[in-house]
C-alpha positions in Angstrom: 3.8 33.5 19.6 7.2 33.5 17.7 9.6 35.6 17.7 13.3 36.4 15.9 15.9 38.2 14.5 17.6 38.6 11.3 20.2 41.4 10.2 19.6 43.6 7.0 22.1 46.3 6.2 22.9 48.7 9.4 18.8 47.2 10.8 18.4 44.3 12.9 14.8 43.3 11.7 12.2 41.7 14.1 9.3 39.6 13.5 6.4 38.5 15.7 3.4 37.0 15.8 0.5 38.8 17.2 -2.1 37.1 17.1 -3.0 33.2 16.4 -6.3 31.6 16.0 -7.8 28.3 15.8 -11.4 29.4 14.2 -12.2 25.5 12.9 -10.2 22.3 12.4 -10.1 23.9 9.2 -9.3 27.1 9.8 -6.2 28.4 11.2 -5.2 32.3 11.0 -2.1 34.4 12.1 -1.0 37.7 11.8 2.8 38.7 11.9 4.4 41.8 11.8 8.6 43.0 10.8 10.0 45.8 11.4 11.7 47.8 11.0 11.8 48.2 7.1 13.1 51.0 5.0 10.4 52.9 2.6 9.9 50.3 0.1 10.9 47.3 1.6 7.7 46.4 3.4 6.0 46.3 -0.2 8.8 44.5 -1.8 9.0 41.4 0.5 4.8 41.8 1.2 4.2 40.7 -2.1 7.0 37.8 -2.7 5.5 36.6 0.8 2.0 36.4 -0.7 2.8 34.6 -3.8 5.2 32.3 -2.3 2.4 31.5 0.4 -0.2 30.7 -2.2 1.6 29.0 -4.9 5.1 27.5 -3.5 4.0 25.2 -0.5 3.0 21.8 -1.2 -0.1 20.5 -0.1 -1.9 16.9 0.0 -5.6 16.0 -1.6 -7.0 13.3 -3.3 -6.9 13.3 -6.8 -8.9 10.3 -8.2 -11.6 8.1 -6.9 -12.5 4.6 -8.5 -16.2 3.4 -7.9 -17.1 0.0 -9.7 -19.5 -0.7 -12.4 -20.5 3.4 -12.9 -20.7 4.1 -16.1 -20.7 8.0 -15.7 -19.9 10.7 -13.3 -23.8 11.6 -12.8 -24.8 8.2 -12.3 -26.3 7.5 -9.0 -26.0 4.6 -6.7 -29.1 2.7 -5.4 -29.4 3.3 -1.6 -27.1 6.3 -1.5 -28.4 9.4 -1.6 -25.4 11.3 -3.0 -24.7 10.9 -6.4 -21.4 10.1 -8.0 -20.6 13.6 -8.9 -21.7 15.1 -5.3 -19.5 12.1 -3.3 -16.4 13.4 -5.5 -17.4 17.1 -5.2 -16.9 16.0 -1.2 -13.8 14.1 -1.5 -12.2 17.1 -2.9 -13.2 19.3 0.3 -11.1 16.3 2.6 -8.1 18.5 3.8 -5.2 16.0 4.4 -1.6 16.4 6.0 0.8 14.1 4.9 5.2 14.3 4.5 4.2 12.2 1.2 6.5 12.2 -2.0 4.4 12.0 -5.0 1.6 9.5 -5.1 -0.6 6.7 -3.0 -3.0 5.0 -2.6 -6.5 5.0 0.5 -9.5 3.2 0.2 -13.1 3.1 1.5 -15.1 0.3 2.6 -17.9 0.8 4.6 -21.4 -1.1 5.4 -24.7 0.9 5.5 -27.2 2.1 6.6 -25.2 5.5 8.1 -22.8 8.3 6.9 -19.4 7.9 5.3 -17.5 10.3 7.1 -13.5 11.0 6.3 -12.4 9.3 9.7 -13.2 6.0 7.2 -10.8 6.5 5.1 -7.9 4.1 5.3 -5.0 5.9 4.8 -1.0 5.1 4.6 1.2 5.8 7.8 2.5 9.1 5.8 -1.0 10.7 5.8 -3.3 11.5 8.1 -7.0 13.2 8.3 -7.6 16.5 9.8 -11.0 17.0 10.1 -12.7 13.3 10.8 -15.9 14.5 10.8 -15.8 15.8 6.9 -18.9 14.2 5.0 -18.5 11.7 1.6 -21.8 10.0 1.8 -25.2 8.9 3.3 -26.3 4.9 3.0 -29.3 4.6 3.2 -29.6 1.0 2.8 -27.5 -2.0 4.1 -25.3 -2.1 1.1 -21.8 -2.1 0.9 -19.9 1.4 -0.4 -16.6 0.7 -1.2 -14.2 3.1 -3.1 -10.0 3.6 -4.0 -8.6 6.6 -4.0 -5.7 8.1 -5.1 -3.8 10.5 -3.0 -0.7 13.0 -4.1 1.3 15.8 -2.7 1.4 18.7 -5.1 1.2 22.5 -5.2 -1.0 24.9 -7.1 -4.2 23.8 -8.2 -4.8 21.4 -10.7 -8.4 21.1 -13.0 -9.0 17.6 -14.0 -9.6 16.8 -18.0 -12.8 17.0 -20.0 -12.6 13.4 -20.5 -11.5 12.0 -16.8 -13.2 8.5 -16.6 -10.5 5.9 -16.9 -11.2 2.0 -15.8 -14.2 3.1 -14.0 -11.7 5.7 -11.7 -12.5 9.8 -12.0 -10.0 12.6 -11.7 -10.7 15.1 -9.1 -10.0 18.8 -9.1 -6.9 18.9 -6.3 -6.9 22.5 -4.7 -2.6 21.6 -3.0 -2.7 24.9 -1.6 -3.0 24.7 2.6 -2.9 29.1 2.7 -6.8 29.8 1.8 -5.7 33.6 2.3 -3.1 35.6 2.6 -2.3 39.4 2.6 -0.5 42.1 3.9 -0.1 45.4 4.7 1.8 48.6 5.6 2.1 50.5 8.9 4.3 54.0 7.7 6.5 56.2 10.6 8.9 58.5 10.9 9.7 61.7 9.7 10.0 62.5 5.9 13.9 62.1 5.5 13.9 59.1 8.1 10.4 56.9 7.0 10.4 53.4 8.2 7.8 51.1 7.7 6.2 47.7 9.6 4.7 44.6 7.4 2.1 43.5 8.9 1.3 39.6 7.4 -2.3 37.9 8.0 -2.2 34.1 6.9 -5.3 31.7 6.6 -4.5 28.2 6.1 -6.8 24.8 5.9 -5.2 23.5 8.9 -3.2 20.7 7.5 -0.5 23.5 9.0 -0.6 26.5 11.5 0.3 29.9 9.7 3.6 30.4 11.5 4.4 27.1 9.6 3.2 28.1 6.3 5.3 31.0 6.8 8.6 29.4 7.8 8.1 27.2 4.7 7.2 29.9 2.0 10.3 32.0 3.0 12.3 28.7 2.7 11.1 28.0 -0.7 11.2 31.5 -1.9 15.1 31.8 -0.9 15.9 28.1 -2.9 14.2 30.1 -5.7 16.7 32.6 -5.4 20.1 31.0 -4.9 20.8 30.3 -8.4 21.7 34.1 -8.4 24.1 33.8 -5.4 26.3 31.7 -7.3 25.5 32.9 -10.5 29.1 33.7 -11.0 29.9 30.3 -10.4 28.2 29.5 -13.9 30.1 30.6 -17.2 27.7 33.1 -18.5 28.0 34.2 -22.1 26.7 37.0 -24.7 25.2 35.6 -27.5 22.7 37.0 -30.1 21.6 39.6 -27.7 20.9 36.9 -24.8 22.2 35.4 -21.7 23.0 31.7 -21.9 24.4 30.0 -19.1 26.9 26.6 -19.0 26.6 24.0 -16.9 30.2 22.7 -15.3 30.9 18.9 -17.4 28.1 16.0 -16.1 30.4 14.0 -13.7 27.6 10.8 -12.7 29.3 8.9 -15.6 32.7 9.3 -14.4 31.7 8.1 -11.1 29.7 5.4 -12.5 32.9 4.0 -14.3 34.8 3.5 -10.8 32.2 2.4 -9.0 31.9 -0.7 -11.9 36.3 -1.0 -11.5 35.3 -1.8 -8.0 32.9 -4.1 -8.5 30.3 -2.0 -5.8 27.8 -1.2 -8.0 25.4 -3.8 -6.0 25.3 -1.5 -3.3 24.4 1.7 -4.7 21.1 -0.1 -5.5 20.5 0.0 -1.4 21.0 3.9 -1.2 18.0 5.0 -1.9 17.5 9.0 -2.9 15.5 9.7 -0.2 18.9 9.5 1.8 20.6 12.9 0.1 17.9 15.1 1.8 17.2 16.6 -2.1 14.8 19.3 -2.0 10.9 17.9 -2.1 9.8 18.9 -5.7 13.5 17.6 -7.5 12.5 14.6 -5.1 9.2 14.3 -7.0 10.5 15.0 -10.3 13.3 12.2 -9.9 10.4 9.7 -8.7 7.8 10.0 -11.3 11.3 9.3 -13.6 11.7 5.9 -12.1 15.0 7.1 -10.4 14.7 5.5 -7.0 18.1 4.6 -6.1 21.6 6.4 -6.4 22.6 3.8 -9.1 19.7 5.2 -10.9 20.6 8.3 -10.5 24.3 7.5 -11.6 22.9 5.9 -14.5 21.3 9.0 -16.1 22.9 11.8 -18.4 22.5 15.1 -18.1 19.9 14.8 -21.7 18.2 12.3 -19.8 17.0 14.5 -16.6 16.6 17.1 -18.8 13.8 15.6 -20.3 12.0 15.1 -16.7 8.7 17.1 -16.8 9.5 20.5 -14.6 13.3 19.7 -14.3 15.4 22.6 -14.6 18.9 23.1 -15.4 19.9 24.7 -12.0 18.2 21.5 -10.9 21.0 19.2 -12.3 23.6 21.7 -10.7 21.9 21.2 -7.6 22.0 17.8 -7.3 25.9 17.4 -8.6 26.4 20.2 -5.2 24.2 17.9 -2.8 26.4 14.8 -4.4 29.3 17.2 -3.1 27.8 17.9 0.3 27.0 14.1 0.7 30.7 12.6 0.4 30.7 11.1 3.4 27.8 9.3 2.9 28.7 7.3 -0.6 32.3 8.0 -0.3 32.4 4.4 1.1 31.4 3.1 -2.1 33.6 5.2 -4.6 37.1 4.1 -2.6 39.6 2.1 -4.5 
């Protein structure tokens, strides 16, 4: 049971939880409550909470599966009585927890006769299993079942293409979201000048995290969506042809980059790697599957270049230049004269 306080307005809001289940290894619920809430509020943050709980937190699955020598997803293996298609329908139901950035890679090699269960998968340090007993396949004969997988951290739900078989690997559909369920609903009292009202929350996740956790991170998320208003009039906003357009404070990195090279310590920028600037996970991922690994990399790109990263945004470069700004202390060393 959690409990805490925040302050709106002239109310100090409470939240609980009242009630928290373990119904499976795959099933987690919890049901929260806050109060008290003005009429309209409890609807207002109710639905932002649902959304953000279903399609802003990241979850891990395994997105492609490489058998060798099948020439088709409906092809079936001598002495297992799955076919290729049902062993990748049951890969797709392993629920995984994992503080992964992006993408790696697990395997399975197992000797039959006897069932392939999830506990043999071999996984990376950064991922673990949490259902062992999930089913992939039944040998029925002393052959060898071996398979690669691909794993990746994600959010949302992604349907694999029409044409998936590449270099005898198949895409799988990757369902990121850990909240199976979520919904809320409204508890109205008071009189008719004075009506206050209590959310009530109920959250079903896969168990790869407890409901108070899901929570915690979708209000997280759901606030870094909304700080680019709190300093909106940081930004140079403009009126032009009936629109808003917005203008990003000058690209520093190449500035910065041209001192570190007067001081001849550009060696050790390749050593500080991004995962040291605590960036937030999906600009993280972005910055990755761009090849940017280190700070020099970072330093090295323009402001066109991130740009052109899939999913980067322009508050996103802003971001970054403030964490830069935050982290002084930490590359300061290398910027000194």
């Amino acid at each position: 049971m959690g409990r805490e306080k925040v302050r709106v307005s002239t109310q100090t809001l409470h939240w609980k939880c009242v009630e928290s289940r373990v119904d499976s290894k795959r099933l987690y619920y919890g049901r929260f409550i806050l109060s008290p809430l003005s009429k309209g509020q409890a609807d207002t943050i109710g639905i932002a909470m649902r959304r953000a709980l279903l399609g802003e937190i990241e979850g891990t699955c395994i997105t492609r599966a490489k058998f060798e020598k099948i020439p088709h997803e409906y092809s079936t293996i001598v002495g297992i009585q799955e076919s290729v298609h049902e062993i990748l329908m049951n890969l797709k139901e392993i629920v995984l927890r994992s503080n992964l950035y992006g993408t790696c890679n697990a395997s399975i090699c197992v000797k039959g006769p006897g069932c392939v269960t999830a506990q043999d998968i071999i996984l990376p340090p950064s991922v673990e299993i949490v259902d062992n007993t999930q089913h992939i396949a039944s040998l029925m004969e002393p052959i060898h079942f071996c398979i690669g997988l691909q794993i990746e951290r994600n959010r949302g739900y992604h349907i694999k293409t029409p044409n998936n078989f590449q270099d005898g690997s198949y895409s799988i559909d990757a369902v990121f979201m850990p909240v199976r369920n979520a919904n809320h609903s409204i508890h109205s009292y008071g009189n008719r000048n004075e009506k206050q009202e209590i959310l009530f929350l109920e959250i079903w996740t896969n168990g790869s995290l407890t409901p108070t956790e899901a929570l915690h991170e979708a209000s997280r998320n759901l606030i870094d969506l909304l700080i680019p208003f709190l300093h909106a009039e940081e930004e140079n906003l403009h009126f032009e042809n009936n629109q808003y357009k917005v203008t990003l404070p000058p690209f520093t990195f190449h500035d910065r980059l041209t001192k570190l090279r007067k001081t001849k310590k550009e060696l050790g920028l390749k050593y500080i790697f991004i995962d040291q600037l605590e960036l937030p996970p999906r600009i993280y991922t972005c910055l990755k599957k761009f090849n940017i690994h280190t700070l020099l990399d970072l330093l090295n790109k323009s402001q066109e270049d991130l740009m052109n990263i899939q999913n980067f945004r322009r508050e996103d470069v802003k971001q970054i230049l403030d964490i830069l700004e935050i982290e002084k202390t930490f590359y300061n060393r290398f910027t000194e004269q």
